[in-house]
C-alpha positions as CSV (number, residue, x, y, z in Angstrom):
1,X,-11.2,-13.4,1.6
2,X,-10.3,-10.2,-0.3
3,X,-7.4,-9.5,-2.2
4,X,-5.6,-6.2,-3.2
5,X,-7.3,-3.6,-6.2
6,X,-4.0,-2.5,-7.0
7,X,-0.5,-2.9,-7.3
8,X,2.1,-1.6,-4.7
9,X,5.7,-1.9,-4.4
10,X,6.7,-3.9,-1.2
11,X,3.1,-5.8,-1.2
12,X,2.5,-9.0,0.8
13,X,0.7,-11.6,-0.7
14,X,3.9,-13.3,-1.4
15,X,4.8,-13.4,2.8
16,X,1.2,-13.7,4.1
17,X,1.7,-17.2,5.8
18,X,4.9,-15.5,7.1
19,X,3.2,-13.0,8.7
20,X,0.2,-14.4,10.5
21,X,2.7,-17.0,11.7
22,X,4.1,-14.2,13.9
23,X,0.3,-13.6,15.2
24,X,0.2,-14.1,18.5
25,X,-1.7,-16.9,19.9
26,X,-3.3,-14.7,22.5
27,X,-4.5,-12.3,19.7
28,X,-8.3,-12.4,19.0
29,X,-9.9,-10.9,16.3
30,X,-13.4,-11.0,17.8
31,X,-11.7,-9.3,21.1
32,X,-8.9,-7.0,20.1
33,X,-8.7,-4.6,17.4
34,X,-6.1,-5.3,14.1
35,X,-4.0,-1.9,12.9
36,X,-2.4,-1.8,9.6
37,X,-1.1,2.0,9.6
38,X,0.8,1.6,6.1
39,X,-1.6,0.5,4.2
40,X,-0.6,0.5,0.7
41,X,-2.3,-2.0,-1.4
42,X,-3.4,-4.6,2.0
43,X,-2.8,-7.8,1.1
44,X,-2.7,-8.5,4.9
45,X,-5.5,-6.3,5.9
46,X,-7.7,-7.8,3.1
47,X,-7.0,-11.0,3.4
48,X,-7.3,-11.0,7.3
49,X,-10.6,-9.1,7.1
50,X,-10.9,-7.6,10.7
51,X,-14.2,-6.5,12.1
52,X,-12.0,-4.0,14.4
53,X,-9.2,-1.8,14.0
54,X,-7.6,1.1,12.3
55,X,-6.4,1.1,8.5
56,X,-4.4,4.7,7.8
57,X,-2.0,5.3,4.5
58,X,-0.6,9.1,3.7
59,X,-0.9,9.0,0.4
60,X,-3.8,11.4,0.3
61,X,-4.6,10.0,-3.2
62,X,-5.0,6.3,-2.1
63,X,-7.0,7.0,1.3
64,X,-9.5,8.8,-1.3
65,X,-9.2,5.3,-3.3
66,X,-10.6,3.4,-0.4
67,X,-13.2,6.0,0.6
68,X,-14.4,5.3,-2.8
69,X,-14.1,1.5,-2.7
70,X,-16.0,1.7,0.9
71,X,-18.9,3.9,0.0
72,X,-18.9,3.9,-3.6
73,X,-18.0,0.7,-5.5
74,X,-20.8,0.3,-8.5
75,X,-20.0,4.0,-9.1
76,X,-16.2,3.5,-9.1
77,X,-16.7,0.2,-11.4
78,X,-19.0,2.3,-13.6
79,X,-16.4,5.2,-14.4
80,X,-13.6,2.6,-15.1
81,X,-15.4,1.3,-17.7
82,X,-15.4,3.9,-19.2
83,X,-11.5,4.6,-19.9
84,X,-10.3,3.9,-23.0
85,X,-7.4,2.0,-24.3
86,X,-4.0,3.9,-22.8
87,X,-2.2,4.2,-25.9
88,X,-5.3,5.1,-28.0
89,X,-5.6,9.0,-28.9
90,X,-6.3,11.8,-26.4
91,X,-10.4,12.7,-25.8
92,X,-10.7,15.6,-27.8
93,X,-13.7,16.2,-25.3
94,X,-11.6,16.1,-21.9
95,X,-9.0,18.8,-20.9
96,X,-4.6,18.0,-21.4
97,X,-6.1,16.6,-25.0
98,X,-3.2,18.6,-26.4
99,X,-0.2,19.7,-23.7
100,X,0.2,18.8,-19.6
101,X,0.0,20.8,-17.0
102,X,3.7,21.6,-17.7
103,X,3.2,22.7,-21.6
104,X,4.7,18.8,-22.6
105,X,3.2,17.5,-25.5
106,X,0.2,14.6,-24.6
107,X,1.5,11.9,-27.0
108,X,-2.1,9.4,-26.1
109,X,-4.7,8.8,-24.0
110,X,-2.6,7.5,-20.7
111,X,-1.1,10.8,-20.7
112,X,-4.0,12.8,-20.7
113,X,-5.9,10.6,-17.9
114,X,-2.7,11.1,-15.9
115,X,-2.3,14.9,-16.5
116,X,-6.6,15.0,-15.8
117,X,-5.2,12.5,-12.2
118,X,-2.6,15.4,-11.0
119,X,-5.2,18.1,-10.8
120,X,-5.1,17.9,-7.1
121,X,-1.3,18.2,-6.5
122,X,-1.4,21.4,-8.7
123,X,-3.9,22.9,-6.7
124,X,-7.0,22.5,-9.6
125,X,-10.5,21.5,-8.8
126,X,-10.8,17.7,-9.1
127,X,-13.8,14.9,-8.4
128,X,-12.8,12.4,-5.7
129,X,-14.2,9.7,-7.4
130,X,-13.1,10.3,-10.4
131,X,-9.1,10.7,-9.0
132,X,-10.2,7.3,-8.0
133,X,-10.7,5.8,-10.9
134,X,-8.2,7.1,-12.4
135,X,-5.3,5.7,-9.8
136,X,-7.0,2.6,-10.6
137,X,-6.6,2.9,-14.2
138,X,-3.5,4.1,-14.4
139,X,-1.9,1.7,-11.7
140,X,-3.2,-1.0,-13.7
141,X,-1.5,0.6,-17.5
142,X,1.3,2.3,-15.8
143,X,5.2,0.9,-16.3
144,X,5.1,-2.4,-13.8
145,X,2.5,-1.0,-12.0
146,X,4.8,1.6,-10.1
147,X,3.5,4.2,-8.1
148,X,5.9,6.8,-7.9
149,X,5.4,11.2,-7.7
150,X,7.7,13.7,-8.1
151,X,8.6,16.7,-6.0
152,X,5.9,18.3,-6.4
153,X,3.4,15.5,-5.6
154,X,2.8,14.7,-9.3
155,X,2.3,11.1,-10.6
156,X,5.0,10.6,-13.1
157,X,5.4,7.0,-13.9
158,X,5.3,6.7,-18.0
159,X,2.6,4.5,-19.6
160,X,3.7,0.1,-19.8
161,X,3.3,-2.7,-22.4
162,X,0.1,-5.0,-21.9
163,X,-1.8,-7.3,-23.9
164,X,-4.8,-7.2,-22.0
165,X,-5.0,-5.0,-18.7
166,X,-8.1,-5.0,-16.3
167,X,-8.7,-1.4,-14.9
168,X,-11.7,-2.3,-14.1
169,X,-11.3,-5.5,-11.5
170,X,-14.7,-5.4,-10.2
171,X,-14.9,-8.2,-8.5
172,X,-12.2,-6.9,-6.4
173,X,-13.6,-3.4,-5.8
174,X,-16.9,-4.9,-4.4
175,X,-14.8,-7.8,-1.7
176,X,-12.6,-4.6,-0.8
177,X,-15.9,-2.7,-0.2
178,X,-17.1,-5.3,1.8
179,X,-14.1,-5.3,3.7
180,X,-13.4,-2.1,4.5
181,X,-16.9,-1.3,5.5
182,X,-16.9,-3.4,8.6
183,X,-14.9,-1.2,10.4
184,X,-15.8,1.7,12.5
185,X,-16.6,5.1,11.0
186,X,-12.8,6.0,11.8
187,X,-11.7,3.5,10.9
188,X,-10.0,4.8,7.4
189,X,-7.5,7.1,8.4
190,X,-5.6,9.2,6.4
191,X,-2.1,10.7,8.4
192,X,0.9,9.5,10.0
193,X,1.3,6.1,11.6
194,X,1.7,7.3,15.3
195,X,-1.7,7.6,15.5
196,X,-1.8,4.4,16.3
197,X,-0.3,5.5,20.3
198,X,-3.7,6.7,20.7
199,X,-5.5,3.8,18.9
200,X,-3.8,0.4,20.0
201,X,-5.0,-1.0,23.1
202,X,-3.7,-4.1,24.9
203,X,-4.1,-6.8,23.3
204,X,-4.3,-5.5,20.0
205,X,-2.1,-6.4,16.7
206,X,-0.1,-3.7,14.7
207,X,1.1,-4.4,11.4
208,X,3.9,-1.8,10.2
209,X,4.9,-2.1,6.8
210,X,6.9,1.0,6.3
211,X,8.8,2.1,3.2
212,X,11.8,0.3,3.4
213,X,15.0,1.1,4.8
214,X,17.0,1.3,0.9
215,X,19.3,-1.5,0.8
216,X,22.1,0.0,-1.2
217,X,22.6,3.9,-1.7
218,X,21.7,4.4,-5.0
219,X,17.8,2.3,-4.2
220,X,15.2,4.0,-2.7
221,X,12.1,2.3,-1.8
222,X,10.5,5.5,-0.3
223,X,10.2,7.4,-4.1
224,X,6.2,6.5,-3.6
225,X,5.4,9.6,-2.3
226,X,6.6,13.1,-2.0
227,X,7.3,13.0,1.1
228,X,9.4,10.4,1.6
229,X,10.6,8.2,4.4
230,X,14.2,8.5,6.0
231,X,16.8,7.5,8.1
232,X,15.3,9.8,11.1
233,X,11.8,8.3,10.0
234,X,12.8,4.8,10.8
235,X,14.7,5.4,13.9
236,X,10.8,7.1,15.2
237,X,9.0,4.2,13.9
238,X,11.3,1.8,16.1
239,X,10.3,3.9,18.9
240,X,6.9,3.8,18.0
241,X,7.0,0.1,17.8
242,X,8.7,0.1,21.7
243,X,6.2,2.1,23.0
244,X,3.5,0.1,22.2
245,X,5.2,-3.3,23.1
246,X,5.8,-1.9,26.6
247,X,1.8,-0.6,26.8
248,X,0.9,-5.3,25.8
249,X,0.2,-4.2,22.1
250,X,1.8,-7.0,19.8
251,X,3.4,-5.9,16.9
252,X,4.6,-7.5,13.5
253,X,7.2,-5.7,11.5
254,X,8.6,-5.8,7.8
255,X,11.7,-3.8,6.4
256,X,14.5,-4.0,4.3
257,X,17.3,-6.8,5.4
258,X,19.3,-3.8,6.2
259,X,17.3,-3.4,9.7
260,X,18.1,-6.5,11.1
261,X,21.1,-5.4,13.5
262,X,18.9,-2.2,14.2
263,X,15.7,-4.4,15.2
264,X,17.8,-7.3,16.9
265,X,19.7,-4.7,18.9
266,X,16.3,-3.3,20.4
267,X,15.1,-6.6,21.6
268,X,12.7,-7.7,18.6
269,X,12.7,-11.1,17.0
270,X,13.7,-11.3,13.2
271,X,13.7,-13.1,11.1
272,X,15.1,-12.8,7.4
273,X,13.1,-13.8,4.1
274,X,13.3,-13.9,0.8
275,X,10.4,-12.4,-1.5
276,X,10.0,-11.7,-5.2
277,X,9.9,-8.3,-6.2
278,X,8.2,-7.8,-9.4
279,X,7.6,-3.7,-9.3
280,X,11.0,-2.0,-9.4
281,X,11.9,0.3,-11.9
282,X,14.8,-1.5,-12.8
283,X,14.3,-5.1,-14.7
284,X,17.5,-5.9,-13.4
285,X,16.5,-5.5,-9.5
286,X,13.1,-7.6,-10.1
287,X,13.5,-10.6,-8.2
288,X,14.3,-12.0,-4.6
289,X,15.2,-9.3,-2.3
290,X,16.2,-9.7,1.3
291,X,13.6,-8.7,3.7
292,X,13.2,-8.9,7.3
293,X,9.8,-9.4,9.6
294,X,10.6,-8.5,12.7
295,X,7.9,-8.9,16.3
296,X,7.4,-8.4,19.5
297,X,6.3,-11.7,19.8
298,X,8.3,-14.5,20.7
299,X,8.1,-17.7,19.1
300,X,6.7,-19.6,22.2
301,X,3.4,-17.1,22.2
302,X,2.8,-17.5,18.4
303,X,0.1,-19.1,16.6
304,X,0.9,-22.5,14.8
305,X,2.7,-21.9,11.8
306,X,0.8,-22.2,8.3
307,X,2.0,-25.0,5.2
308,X,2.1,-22.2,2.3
309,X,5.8,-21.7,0.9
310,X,6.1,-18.2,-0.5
311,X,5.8,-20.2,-4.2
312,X,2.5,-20.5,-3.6
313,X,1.4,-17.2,-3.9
């Protein structure tokens, strides 16, 4: 099995045996096609490792990441090598050795690779694979490994403290590769989940992992892209997921413990959980958070339940 390049807020290793224990047991990966239309960094999608389906994120900047881990991976490795250490002194030989795009002062290298990694958000010329590498890299030095951009579709997360980290992860890029090249052409989407409508056939398992529905008002687990994801987003997404339960397409769910009522009321099955939140960019708001995985499924038409507890993830 493969497991996730980067980091991502709200990723799933920690609730995998949770999840495929709301797989149904009619579900067949060799017959019907698996769709994981928030993508992020696919702990379920790697470490299920389809031969059919759909994988779509739209974050423009990380569907380039997995075009380049797909077609590209000894290239991608190659270019990560090369990066420096992130709080080492700007390349003299690269552009933002000096200022940003905004006239700020580049205080070391991590700034400058993340000035040279907003190129395409400012409308300048920039190298898909090397935007790639650089997500990597900076994912892997950035504060807790938060993705986060600004208003303007700028990465803005400042530089973090570690001993020893791999920007590299090689042997990670290559399983991905391997992963994501067994499905179709199209299968690599880059757009909005309701693609999947035109997708998902009968028979087929949809995973949604959505930004989640902010728990209090002052959190806001959608700050990963410009873009967002609101109130009015969520409500469509329900629909989305009704549409395709009435059309025999089985769908698994995860949100924020605020949905519950909301996905109880519409006639799914939830269930609450607890999972550890490590990226949050408050230390205090690291830890267990109360999260909901919600199906169409119900418990009599699911496969038998795994052994893992989420402790050992």
């Amino acid at each position: 099995m493969a497991t996730p390049i980067l980091k991502w807020a709200g990723g799933k290793r920690q609730l995998l045996d949770e999840l495929y224990a709301r797989f149904p047991a009619a579900y067949d990966p060799e017959e019907h096609a698996y769709h994981e239309p928030f993508l992020g960094s696919g702990a379920l999608f790697f470490d299920h490792e389809p031969h059919r389906g759909t994988v779509n994120d739209r974050n423009v900047r990380l569907h380039n990441f997995y075009v380049q881990v797909r077609d590209r991976p000894e290239d991608l490795i190659e270019r990560c090598r090369a990066f420096d250490d992130p709080e080492s002194d700007p390349d003299p030989g690269l552009e933002f050795a000096e200022t940003d795009h905004s006239g700020r002062a580049v205080e070391g290298y991590y700034y400058q690779q993340r000035a040279l990694f907003n190129r395409r958000p400012n409308g300048e010329p920039f190298d898909p694979l090397d935007e790639a590498a650089r997500l990597l890299y900076l994912n892997r030095t950035c504060f807790n490994g938060l993705y986060r951009e600004n208003s303007d579709g700028e990465f803005n997360v400042p530089v973090g403290r570690y001993a020893n980290p791999d920007w590299v992860r090689a042997d990670e890029v290559r399983a991905a590769s391997r992963v994501l090249s067994r499905l179709p052409e199209d299968g690599l989407r880059a757009g909005e989940y309701d693609y999947v409508l035109d997708a998902a056939e009968t028979g087929d398992l949809v995973y949604f992992d959505p930004p989640y529905e902010p728990m209090s008002p002052t959190a806001d687990f959608a700050e990963y892209s410009a873009g967002g994801f609101d109130r009015d987003d969520q409500r469509a997404l329900l629909e989305t997921v009704l549409a395709l339960r009435d059309r025999g397409v089985h769908v698994v769910l995860s949100n924020s413990g605020v949905m519950y009522d909301t996905y109880d009321d519409a006639g799914l099955h939830v269930d609450r959980e607890g999972a550890t939140r490590a990226i949050n960019s408050d230390a205090e708001s690291r830890g267990e958070v109360d999260e909901v995985i919600a199906t169409t499924v119900a418990p009599e038409d699911r496969q038998q339940h795994g052994t893992a507890t989420l402790d050992e993830f």
